[in-house]
LONUKOL-78878 format. One record per residue: residue in one letter; chain; x, y, z of N, C-alpha, C in turn. Coordinates in nm, 4 decimals, decimal comma, padded with zeros to 6 digits. Layout:
+---------+--------+----------+----------+----------+----------+----------+----------+----------+----------+----------+
: residuo : cadena :      nc1 :      nc2 :      nc3 :     cac1 :     cac2 :     cac3 :      cc1 :      cc2 :      cc3 :
+---------+--------+----------+----------+----------+----------+----------+----------+----------+----------+----------+
:       A :      A :        X :        Y :        Z :        X :        Y :        Z :        X :        Y :        Z :
...
+---------+--------+----------+----------+----------+----------+----------+----------+----------+----------+----------+
# end
This chain:
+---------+--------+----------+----------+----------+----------+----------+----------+----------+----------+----------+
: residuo : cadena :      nc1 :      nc2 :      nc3 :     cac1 :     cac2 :     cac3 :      cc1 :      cc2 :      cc3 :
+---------+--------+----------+----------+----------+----------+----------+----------+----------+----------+----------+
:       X :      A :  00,0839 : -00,1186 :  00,0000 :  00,0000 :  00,0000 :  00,0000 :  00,0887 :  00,1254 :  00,0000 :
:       X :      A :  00,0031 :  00,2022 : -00,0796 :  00,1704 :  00,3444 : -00,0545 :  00,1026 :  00,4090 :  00,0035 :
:       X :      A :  00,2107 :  00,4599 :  00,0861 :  00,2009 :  00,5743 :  00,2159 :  00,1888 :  00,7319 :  00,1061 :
:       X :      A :  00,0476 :  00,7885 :  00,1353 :  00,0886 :  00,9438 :  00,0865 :  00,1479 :  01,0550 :  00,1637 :
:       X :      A :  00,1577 :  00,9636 :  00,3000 :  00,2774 :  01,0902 :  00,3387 :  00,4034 :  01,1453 :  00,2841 :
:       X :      A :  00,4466 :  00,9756 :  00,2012 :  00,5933 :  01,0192 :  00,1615 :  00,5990 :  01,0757 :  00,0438 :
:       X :      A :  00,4633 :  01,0931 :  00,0146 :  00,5095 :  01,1933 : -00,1548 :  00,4668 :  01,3428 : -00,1444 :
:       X :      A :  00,6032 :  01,3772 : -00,2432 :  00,5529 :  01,5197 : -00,2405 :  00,4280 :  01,5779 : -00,2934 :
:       X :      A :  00,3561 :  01,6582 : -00,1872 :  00,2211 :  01,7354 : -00,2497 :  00,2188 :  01,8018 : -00,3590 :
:       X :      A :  00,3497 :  01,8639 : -00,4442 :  00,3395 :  01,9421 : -00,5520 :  00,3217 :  01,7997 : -00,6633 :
:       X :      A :  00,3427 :  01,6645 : -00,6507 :  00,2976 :  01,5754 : -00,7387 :  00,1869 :  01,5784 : -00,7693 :
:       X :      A :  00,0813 :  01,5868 : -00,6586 : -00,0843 :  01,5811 : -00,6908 : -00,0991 :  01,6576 : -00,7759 :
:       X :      A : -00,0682 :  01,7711 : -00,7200 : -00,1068 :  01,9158 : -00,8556 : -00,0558 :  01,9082 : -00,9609 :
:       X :      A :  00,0616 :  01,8437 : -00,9660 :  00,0364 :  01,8516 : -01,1341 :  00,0195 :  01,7124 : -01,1809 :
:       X :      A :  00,0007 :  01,6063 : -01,1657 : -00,1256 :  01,5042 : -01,1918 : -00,2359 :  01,5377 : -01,2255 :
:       X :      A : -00,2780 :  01,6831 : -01,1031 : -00,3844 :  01,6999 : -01,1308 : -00,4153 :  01,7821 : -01,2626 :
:       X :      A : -00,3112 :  01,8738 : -01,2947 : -00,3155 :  01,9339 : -01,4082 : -00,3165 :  01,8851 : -01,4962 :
:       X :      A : -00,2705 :  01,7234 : -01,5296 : -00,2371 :  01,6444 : -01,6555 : -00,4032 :  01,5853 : -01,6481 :
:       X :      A : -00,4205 :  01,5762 : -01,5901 : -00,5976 :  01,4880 : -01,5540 : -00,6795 :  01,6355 : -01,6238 :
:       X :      A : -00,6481 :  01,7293 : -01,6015 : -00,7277 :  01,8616 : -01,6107 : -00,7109 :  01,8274 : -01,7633 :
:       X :      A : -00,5464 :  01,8607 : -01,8021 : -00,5971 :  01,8479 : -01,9528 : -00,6365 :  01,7524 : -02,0624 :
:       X :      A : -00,6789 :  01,6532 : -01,9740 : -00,7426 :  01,5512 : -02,0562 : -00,9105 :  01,5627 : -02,0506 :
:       X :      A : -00,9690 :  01,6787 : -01,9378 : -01,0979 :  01,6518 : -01,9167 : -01,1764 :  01,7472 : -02,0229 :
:       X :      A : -01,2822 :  01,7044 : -02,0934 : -01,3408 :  01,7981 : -02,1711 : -01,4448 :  01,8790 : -02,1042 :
:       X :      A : -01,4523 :  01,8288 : -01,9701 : -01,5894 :  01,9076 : -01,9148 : -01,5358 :  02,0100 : -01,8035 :
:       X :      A : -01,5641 :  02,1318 : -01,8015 : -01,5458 :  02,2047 : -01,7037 : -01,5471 :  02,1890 : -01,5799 :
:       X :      A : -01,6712 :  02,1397 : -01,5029 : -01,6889 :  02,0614 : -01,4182 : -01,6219 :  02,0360 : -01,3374 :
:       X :      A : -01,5352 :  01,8782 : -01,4113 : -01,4098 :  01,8088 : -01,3550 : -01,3080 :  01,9417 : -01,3283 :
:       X :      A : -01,2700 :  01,9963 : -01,4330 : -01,1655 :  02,0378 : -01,4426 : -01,1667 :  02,2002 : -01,2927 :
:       X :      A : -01,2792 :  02,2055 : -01,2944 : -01,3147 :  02,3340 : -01,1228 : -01,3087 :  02,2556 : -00,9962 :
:       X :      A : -01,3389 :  02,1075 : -01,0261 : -01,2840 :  02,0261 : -00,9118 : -01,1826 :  01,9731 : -00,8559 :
:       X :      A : -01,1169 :  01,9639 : -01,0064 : -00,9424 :  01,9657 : -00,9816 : -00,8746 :  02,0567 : -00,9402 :
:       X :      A : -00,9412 :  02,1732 : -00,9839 : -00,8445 :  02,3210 : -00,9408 : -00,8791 :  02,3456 : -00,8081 :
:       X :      A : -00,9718 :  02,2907 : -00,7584 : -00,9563 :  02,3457 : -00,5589 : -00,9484 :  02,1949 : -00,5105 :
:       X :      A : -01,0151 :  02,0859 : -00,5673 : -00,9927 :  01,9738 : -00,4692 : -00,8526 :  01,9261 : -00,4505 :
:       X :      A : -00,7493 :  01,9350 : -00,5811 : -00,6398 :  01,9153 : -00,5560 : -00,5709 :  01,9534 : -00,4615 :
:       X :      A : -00,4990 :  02,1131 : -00,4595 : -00,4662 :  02,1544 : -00,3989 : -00,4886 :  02,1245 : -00,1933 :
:       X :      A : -00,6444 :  02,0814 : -00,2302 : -00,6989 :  02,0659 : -00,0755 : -00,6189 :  01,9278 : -00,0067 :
:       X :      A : -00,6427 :  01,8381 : -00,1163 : -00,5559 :  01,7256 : -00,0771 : -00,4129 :  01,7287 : -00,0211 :
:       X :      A : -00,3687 :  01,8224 : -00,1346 : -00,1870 :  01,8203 : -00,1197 : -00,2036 :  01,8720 :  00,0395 :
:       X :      A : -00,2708 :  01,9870 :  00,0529 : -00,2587 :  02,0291 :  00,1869 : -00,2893 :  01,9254 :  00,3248 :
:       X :      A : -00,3789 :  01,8717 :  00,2764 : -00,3653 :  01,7434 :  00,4055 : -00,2719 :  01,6356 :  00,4240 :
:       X :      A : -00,2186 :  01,6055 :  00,2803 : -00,1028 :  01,5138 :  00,2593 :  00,0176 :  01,6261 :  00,3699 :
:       X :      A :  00,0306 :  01,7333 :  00,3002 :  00,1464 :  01,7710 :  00,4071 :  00,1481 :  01,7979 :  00,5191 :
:       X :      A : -00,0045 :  01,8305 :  00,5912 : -00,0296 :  01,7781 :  00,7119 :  00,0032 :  01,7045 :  00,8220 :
:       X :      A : -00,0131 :  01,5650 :  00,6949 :  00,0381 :  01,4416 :  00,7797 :  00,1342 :  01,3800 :  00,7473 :
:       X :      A :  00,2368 :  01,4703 :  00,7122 :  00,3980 :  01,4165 :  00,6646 :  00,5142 :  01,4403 :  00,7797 :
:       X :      A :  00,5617 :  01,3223 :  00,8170 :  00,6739 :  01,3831 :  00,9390 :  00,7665 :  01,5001 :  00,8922 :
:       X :      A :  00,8515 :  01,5527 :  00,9611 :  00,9120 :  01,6500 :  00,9737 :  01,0894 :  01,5908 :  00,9886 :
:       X :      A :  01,1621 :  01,6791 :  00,9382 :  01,3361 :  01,6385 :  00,9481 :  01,3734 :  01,5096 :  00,9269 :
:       X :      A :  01,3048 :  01,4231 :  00,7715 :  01,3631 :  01,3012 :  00,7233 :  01,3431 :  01,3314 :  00,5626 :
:       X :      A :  01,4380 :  01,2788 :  00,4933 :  01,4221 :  01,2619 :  00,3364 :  01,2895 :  01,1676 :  00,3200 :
:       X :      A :  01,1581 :  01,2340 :  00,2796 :  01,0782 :  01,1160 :  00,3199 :  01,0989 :  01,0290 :  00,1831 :
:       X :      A :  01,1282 :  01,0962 :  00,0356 :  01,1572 :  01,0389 : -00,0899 :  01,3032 :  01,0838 : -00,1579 :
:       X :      A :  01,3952 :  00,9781 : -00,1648 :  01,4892 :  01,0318 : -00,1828 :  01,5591 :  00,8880 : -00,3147 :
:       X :      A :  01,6899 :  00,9503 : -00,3937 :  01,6973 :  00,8515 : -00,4229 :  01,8343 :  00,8319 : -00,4563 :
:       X :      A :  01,8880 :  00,7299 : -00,4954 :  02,0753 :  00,7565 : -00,5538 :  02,0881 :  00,7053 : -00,6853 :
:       X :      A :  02,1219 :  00,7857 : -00,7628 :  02,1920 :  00,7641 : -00,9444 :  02,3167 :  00,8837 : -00,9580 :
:       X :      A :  02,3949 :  00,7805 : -01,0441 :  02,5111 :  00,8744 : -01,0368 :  02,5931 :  00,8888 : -00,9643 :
:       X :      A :  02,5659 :  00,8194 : -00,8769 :  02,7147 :  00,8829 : -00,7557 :  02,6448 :  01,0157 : -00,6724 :
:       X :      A :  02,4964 :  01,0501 : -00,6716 :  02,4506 :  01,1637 : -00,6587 :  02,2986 :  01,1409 : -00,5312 :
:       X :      A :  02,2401 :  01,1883 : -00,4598 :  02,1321 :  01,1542 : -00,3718 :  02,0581 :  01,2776 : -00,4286 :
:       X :      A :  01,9584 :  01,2298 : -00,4743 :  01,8336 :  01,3106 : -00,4943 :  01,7482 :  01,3295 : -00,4287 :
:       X :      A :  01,6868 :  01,4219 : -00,3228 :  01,6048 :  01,3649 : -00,2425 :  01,5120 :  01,4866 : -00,2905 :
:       X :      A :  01,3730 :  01,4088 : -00,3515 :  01,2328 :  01,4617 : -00,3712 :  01,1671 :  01,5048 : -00,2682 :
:       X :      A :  01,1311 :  01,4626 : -00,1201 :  01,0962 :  01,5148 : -00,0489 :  01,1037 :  01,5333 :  00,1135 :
:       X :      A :  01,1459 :  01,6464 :  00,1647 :  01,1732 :  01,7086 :  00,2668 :  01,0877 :  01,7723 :  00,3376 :
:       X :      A :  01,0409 :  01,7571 :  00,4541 :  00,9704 :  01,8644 :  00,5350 :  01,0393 :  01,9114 :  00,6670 :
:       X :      A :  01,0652 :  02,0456 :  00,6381 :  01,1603 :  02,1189 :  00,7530 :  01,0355 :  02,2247 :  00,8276 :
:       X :      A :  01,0863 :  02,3192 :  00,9381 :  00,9851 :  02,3978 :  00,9251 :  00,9592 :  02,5369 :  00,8533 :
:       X :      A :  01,0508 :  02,5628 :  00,7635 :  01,0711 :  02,7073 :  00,6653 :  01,0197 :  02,6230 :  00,5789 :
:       X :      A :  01,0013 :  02,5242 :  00,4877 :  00,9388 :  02,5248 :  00,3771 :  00,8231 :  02,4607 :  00,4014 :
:       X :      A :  00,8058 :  02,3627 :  00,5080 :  00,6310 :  02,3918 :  00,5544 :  00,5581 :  02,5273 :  00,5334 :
:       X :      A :  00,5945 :  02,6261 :  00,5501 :  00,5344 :  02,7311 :  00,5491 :  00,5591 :  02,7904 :  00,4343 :
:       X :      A :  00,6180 :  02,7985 :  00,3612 :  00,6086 :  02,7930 :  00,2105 :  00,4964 :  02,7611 :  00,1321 :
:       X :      A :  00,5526 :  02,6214 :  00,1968 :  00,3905 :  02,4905 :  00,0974 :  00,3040 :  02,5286 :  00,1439 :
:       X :      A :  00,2477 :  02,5471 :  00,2552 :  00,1271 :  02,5974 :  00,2572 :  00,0810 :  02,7216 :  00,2041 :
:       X :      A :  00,1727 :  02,8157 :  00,2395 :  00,1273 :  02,9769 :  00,1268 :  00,1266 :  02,8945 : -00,0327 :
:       X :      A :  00,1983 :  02,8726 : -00,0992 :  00,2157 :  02,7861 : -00,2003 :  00,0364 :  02,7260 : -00,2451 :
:       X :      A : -00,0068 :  02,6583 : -00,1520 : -00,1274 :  02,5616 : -00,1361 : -00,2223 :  02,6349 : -00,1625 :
:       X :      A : -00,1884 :  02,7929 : -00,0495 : -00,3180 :  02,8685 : -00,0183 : -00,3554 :  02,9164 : -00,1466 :
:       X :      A : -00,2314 :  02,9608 : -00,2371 : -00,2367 :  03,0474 : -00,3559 : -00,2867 :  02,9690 : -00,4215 :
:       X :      A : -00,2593 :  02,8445 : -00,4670 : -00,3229 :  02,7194 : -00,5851 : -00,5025 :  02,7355 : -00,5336 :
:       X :      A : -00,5071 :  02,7317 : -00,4185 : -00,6588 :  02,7145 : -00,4329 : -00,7125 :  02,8454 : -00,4445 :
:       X :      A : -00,6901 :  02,9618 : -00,3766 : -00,7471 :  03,1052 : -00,4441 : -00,7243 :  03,1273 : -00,6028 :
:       X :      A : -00,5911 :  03,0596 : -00,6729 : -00,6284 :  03,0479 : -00,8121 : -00,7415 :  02,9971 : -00,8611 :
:       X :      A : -00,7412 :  02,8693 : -00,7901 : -00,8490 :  02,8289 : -00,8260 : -01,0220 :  02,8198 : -00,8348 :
:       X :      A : -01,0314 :  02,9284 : -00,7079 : -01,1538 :  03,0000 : -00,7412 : -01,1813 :  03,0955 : -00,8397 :
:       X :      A : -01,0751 :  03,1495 : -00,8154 : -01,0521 :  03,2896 : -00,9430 : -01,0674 :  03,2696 : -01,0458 :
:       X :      A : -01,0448 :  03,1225 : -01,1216 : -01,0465 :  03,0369 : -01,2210 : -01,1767 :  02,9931 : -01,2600 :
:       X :      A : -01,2846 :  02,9780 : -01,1303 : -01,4069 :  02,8871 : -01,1337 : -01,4823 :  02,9271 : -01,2876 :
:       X :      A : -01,4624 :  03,1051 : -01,3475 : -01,5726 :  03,0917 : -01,4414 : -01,5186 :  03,0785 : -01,6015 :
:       X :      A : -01,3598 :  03,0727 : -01,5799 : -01,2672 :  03,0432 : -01,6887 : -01,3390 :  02,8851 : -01,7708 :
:       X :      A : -01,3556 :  02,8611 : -01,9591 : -01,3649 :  02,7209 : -01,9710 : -01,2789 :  02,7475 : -02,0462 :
:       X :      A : -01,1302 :  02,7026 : -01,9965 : -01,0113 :  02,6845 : -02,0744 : -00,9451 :  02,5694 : -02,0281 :
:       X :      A : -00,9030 :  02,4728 : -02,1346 : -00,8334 :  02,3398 : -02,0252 : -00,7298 :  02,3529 : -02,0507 :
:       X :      A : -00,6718 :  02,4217 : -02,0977 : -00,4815 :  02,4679 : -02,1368 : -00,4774 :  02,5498 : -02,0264 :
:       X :      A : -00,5288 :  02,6944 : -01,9828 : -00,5162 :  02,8038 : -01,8624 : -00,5267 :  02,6862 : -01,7468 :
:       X :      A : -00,6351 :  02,5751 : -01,7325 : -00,6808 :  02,5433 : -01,6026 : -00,5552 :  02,4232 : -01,5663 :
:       X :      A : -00,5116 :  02,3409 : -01,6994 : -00,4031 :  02,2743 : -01,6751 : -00,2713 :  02,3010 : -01,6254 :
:       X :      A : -00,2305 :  02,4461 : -01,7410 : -00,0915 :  02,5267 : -01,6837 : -00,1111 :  02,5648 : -01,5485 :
:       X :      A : -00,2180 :  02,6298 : -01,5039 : -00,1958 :  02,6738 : -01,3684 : -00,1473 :  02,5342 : -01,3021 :
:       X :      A : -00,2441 :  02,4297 : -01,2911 : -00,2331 :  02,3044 : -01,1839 : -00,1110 :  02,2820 : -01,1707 :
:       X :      A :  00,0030 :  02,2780 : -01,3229 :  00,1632 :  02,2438 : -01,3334 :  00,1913 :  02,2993 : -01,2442 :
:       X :      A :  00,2212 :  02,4674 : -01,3150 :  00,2835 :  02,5647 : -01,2679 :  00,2937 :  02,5384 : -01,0503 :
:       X :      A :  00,1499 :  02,5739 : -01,0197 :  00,1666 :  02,5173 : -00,8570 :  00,2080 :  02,4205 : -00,8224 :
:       X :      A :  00,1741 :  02,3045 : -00,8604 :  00,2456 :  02,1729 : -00,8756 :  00,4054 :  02,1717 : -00,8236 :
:       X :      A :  00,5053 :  02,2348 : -00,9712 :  00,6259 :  02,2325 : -01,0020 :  00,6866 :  02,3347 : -00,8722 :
:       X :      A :  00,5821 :  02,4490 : -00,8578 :  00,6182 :  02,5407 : -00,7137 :  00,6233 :  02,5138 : -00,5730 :
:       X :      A :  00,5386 :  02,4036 : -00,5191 :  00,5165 :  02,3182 : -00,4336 :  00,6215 :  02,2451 : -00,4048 :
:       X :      A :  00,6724 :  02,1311 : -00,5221 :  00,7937 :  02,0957 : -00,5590 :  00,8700 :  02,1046 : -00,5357 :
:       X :      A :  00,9029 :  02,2057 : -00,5980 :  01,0492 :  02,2687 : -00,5962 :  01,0815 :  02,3507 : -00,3905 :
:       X :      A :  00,9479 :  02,3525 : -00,3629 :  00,9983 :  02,4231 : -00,2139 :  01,0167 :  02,3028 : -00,1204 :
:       X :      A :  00,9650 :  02,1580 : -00,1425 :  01,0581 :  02,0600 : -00,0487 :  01,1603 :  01,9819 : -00,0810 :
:       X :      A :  01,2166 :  01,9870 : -00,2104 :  01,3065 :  01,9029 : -00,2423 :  01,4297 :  01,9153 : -00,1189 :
:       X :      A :  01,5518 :  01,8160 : -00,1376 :  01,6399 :  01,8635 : -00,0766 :  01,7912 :  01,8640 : -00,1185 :
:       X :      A :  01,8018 :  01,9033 : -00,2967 :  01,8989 :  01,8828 : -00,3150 :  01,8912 :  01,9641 : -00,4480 :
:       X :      A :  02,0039 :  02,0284 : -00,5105 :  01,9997 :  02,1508 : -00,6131 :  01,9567 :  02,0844 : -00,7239 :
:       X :      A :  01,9813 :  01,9454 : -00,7322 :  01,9809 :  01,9265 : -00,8794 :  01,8005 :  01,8757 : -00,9095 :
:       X :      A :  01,7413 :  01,8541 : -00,7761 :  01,6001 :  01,8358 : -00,7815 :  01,5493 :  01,9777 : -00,8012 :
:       X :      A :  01,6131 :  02,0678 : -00,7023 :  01,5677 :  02,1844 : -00,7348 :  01,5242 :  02,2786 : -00,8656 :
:       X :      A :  01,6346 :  02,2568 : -00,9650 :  01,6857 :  02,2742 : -01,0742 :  01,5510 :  02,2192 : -01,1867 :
:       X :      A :  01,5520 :  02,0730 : -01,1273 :  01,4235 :  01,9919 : -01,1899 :  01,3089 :  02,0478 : -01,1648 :
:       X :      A :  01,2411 :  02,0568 : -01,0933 :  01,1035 :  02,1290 : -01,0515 :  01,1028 :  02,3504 : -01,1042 :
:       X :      A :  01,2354 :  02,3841 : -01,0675 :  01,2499 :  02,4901 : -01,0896 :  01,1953 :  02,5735 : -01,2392 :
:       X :      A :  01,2802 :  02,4845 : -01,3240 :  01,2701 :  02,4322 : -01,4650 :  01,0952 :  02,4064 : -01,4866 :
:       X :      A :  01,0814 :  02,3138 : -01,4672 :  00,9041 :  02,2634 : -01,4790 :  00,8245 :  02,3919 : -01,4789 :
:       X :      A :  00,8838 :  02,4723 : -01,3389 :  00,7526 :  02,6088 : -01,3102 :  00,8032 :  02,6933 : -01,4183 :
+---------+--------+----------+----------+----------+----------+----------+----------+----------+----------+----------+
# end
């Protein structure tokens, strides 16, 4: 069974954005733009604190995807807060390219604020 503590919350969002741009109905796609975000926020909720919770080694190199300290907890959550006020702001938009890019864009921003290593950084940085 996988634990969603150990993944990073900026994954959902942009899952959720790739799900967005496959949906033809608006609908889905206003439920993705606040339910996502709502999730990631409970996922990081319930994520311990001061361990690589996803990390990995290639190269001679440790990548570690996800970190929760307490400076970028508070990040992700401003981060979170903003994805979902986008996403009201969004509610009367029917665009699935605008509603998808946003989901990335927060996604890759989320991301990029728990990684714990430059070259992940670099990766997610890149993405936003």
């Amino acid at each position: 069974m996988i634990d969603f503590a150990t993944i990073n919350p900026g994954l959902f969002l942009i899952l959720g954005g790739c799900l967005a741009a496959l949906s033809p109905q608006q609908r889905i796609r206003q439920i993705l733009a606040i339910g996502t975000p709502l999730v990631a926020g409970v996922i990081l909720l319930s994520s311990p604190h001061e361990i690589d919770l996803a990390s990995v080694s290639t190269m001679g190199m440790d990548l570690v995807f996800y970190r929760v300290d307490g400076l970028n907890f508070i990040f992700g959550i401003a981060f979170l807060i903003a994805a979902i006020l986008n996403g009201i702001y969004a509610l009367h938009q029917d665009d699935r390219v605008q509603d998808s890019a946003a989901l990335i864009y927060a996604g890759a921003a989320v991301s990029a604020a728990f990684v714990g290593d430059f070259m992940s950084l670099f990766l997610f940085w890149e993405l936003t």
